[in-house]
C-alpha positions in Angstrom: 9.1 -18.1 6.9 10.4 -15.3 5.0 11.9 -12.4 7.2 12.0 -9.1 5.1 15.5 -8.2 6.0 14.8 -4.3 7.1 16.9 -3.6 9.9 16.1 -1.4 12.6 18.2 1.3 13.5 19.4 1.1 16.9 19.6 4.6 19.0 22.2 4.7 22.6 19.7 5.8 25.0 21.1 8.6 27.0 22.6 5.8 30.0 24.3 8.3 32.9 28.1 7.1 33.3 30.9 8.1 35.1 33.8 11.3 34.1 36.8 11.5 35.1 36.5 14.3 37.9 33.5 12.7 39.1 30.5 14.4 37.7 28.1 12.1 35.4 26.2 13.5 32.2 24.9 12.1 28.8 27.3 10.4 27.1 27.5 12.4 23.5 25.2 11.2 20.8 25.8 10.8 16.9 22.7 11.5 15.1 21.3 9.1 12.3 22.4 10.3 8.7 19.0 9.1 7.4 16.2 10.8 8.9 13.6 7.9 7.5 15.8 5.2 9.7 18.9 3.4 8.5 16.4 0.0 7.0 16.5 -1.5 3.8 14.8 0.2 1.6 11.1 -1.2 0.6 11.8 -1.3 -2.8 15.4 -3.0 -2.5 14.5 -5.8 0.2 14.8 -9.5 -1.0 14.1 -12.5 0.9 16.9 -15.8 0.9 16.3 -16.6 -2.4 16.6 -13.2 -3.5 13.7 -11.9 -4.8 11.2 -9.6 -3.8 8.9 -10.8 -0.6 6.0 -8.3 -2.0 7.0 -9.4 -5.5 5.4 -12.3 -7.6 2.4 -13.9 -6.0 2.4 -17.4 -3.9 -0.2 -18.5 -6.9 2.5 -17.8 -9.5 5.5 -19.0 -7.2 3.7 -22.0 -6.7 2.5 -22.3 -10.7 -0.7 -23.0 -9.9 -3.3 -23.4 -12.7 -5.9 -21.4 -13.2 -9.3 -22.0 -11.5 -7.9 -24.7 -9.0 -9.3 -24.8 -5.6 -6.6 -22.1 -3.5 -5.1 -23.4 0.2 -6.1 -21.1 3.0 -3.9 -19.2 3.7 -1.5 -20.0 0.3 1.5 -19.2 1.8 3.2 -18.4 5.6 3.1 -15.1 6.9 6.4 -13.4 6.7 7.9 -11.2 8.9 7.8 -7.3 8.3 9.4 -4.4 9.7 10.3 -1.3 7.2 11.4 2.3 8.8 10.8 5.8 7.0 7.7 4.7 5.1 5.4 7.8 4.4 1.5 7.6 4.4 -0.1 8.4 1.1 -3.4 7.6 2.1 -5.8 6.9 5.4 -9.6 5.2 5.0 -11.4 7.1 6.8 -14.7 6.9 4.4 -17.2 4.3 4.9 -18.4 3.7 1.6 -20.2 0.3 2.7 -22.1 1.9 5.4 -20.9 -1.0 7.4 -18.0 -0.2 8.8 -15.5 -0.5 5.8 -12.7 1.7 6.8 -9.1 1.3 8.5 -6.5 0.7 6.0 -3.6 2.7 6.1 -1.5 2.8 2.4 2.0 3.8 3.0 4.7 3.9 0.7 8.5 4.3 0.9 9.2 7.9 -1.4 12.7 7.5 -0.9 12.7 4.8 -3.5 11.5 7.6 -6.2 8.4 5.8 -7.5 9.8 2.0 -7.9 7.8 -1.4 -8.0 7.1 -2.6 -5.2 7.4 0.8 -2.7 3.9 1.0 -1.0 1.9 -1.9 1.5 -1.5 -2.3 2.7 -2.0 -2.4 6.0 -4.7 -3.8 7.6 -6.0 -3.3 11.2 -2.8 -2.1 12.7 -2.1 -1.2 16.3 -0.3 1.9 17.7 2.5 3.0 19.6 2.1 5.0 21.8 -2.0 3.6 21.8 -2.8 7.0 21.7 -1.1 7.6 18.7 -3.5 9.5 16.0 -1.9 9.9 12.3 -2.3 12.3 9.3 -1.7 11.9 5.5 1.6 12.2 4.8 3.1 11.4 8.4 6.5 9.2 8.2 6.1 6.0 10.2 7.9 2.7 10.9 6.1 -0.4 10.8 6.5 -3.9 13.0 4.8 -7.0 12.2 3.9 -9.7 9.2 2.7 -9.7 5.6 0.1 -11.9 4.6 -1.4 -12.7 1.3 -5.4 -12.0 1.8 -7.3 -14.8 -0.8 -10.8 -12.8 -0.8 -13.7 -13.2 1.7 -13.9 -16.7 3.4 -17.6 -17.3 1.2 -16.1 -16.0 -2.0 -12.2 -16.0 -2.8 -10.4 -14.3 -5.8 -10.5 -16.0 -8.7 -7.3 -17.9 -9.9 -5.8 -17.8 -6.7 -5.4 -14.2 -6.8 -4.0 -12.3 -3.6 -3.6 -9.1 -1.9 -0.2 -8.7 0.3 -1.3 -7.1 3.7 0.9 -5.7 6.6 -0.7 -6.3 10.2 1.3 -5.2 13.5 2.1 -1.8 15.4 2.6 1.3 13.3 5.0 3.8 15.8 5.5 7.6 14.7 8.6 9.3 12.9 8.4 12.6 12.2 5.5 15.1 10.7 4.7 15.3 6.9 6.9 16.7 4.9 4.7 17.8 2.2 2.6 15.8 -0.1 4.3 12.7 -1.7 4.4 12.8 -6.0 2.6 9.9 -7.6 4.3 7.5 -9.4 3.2 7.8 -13.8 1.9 4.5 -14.1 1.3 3.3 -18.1 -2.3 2.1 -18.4 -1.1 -1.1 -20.3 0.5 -1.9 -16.6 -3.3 -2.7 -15.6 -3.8 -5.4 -18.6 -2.6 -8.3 -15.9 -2.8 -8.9 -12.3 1.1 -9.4 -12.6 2.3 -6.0 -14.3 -0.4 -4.6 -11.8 0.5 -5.6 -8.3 3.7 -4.3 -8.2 1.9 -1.0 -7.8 -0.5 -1.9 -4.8 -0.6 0.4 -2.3 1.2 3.2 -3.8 0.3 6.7 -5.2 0.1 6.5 -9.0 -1.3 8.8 -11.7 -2.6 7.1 -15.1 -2.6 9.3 -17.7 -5.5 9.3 -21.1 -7.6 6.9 -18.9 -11.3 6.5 -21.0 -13.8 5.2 -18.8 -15.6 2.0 -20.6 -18.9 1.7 -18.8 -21.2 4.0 -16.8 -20.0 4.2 -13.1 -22.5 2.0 -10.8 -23.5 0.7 -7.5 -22.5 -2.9 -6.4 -22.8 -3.9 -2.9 -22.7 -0.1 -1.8 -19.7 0.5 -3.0 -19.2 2.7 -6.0 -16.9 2.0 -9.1 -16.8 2.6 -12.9 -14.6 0.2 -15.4 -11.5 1.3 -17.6 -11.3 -2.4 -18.6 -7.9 -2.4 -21.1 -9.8 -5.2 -23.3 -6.5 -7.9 -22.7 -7.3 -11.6 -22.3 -5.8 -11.8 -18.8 -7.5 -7.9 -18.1 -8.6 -7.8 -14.5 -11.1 -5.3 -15.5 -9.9 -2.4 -13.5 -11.7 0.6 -12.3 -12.2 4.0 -10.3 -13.3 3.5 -7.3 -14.7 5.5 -4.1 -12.8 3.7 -1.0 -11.0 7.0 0.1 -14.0 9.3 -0.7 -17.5 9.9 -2.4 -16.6 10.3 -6.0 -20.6 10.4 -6.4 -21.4 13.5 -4.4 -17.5 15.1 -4.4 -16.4 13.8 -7.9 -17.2 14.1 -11.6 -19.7 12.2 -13.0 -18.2 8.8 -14.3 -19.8 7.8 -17.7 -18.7 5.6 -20.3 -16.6 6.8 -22.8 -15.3 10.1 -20.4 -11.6 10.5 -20.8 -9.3 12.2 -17.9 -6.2 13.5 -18.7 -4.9 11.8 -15.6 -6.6 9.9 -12.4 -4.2 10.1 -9.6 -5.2 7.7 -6.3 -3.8 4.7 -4.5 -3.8 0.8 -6.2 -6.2 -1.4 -4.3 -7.4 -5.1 -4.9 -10.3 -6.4 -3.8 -11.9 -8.8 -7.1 -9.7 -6.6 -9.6 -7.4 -4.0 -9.6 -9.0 -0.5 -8.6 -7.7 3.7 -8.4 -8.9 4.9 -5.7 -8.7 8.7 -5.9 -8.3 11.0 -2.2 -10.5 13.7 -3.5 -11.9 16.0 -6.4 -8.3 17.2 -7.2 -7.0 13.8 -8.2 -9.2 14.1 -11.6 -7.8 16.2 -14.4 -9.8 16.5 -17.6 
C-alpha cells in the first residue's frame, strides 16, 4: 500500500499543569506558521518509489495493452490524508434526476496551479457530522484513494481510471475568497495522460471551438471539443455542477469561447464542468 506521506500537524491541547507558587493555567501555545496545516503539499507528495501517488495511472504503471480485460480494483487503495486543501467546487445539481450528486472537488491553491493539486472525493463523511460546507471553505481530509474503473456493467475503456478520495472531510477555516483557475492549454486534453494531471482542479481553457451540437445522453448534458488526436478522449462541456441548458449559452457546433473556466472530471472521457453562467466568456 502506498501511504501519501502528508503529515498532520500536531496541536498541545491546553493540558492544566502545575507553577511554581501553586496556581495552574494553560501552558503557553505557539501558533502554526501555516494557516493551511504544516502537510506536504498535494502537489509535492511522492510515494516510496518517488513519484506521484495521483500521478501516472495503475494501467500505465502496470503497461497494460490496450483493450485487455482490467482487474477490479487495478490497484490497492492508498492511504490519504492532505491538510489546507480549499474547495473549488460542491455537486449539489442533480443532473440525472436520479440522485447524481455528492462529490466534493478540492484543490490545494498553495501549490499555485501545479499538476496534480486537486482530488475527487467521493461520498465522504464529516467531522463534526453536522458539519455543512461552502465553496471555497479550507478543509483537511482523512482516508484512501482509489482508482474508480467505470460502472461495474460498463468499465472505461483501456483500463482508464478516475483517482477518488473516500473518508472524513473535518473543517479549517472560512473561504478566503474565490480560488484562480489554473490556464490549462487545450492540446493538454489530446490524451488521457497530459489530461489527468488536471482532475479535480479549477482550470480555464482558453479559444475552445465547440465540434458538435451540445446533446442529451442518459440525462445528462454535454457538447464535444474533441482535439482530433489519435489517443483524443473526445472531451467536452458538461452540466455536473449546473444546468448549462436553462442557465448557460447555447452550445452549438462550431461556437468558440474565449475561455471555459470549470473543474476536470472523468467519467468515459475527460469533461469541463463549468459552476455557472460566469465561467463562459465569449
Amino acid at each position: 500500500m502506498h501511504v501519501l506521506h502528508l503529515v498532520p500537524a500536531i496541536i498541545t491541547a491546553g493540558l492544566l499543569v502545575g507553577c511554581g507558587n501553586g496556581t495552574y493555567g494553560d501552558p503557553p501555545t505557539t501558533p502554526l506558521a501555516n494557516q493551511y496545516g504544516n502537510g506536504t503539499r498535494l502537489c509535492e507528495v511522492a510515494d516510496g518509489a518517488g513519484s506521484h501517488p495521483l500521478g501516472p495511472a495503475p494501467w500505465e504503471l502496470l503497461k497494460l495493452n490496450p483493450g485487455i480485460a482490467c482487474p477490479n480494483p487495478i490497484s490497492p487503495d492508498r492511504s490519504f490524508y492532505a491538510t489546507g486543501l480549499t474547495l473549488v467546487a460542491i455537486d449539489d445539481h442533480d443532473e440525472t434526476g436520479d440522485g447524481a450528486t455528492g462529490n466534493y472537488y478540492a484543490q490545494d491553491t498553495t501549490c499555485a496551479g501545479k499538476p496534480y493539486s486537486g482530488i475527487t472525493i467521493f461520498g465522504p463523511s464529516f467531522s463534526p457530522p453536522d458539519l455543512r460546507l461552502a465553496n471555497n471553505d479550507v478543509i483537511d481530509v482523512l482516508g484512501t484513494v482509489s482508482e474508480f474503473v467505470g460502472p461495474s456493467n460498463s468499465h472505461f475503456r483501456d483500463c482508464r481510471t478516475l483517482p477518488e478520495a473516500a473518508g472524513t472531510i473535518s473543517f479549517r477555516f472560512d473561504s478566503n475568497g474565490q480560488p484562480q483557475p489554473t490556464v490549462v492549454p487545450l492540446s493538454d486534453f489530446m490524451t488521457y495522460a497530459d489530461a489527468r494531471q488536471w482532475l479535480g482542479m479549477l482550470v480555464k481553457v482558453e479559444n475552445l471551438t465547440l465540434t458538435g451540437n451540445g446533446a442529451t445522453s442518459s440525462n445528462r448534458f454535454t457538447a464535444p471539443f474533441t482535439i482530433g488526436a489519435a489517443d483524443s478522449e473526445d472531451a467536452k462541456i458538461s452540466d455536473e455542477l449546473y444546468d448549462i441548458q436553462k442557465d448557460g449559452p447555447t452550445l452549438t457546433s462550431g461556437t468558440t469561447f474565449k475561455s471555459v473556466t470549470g473543474i476536470v472530471t472523468y467519467f468515459f472521457g475527460f469533461h469541463i464542468a463549468p459552476r455557472s453562467p460566469a465561467d463562459f466568456e465569449q
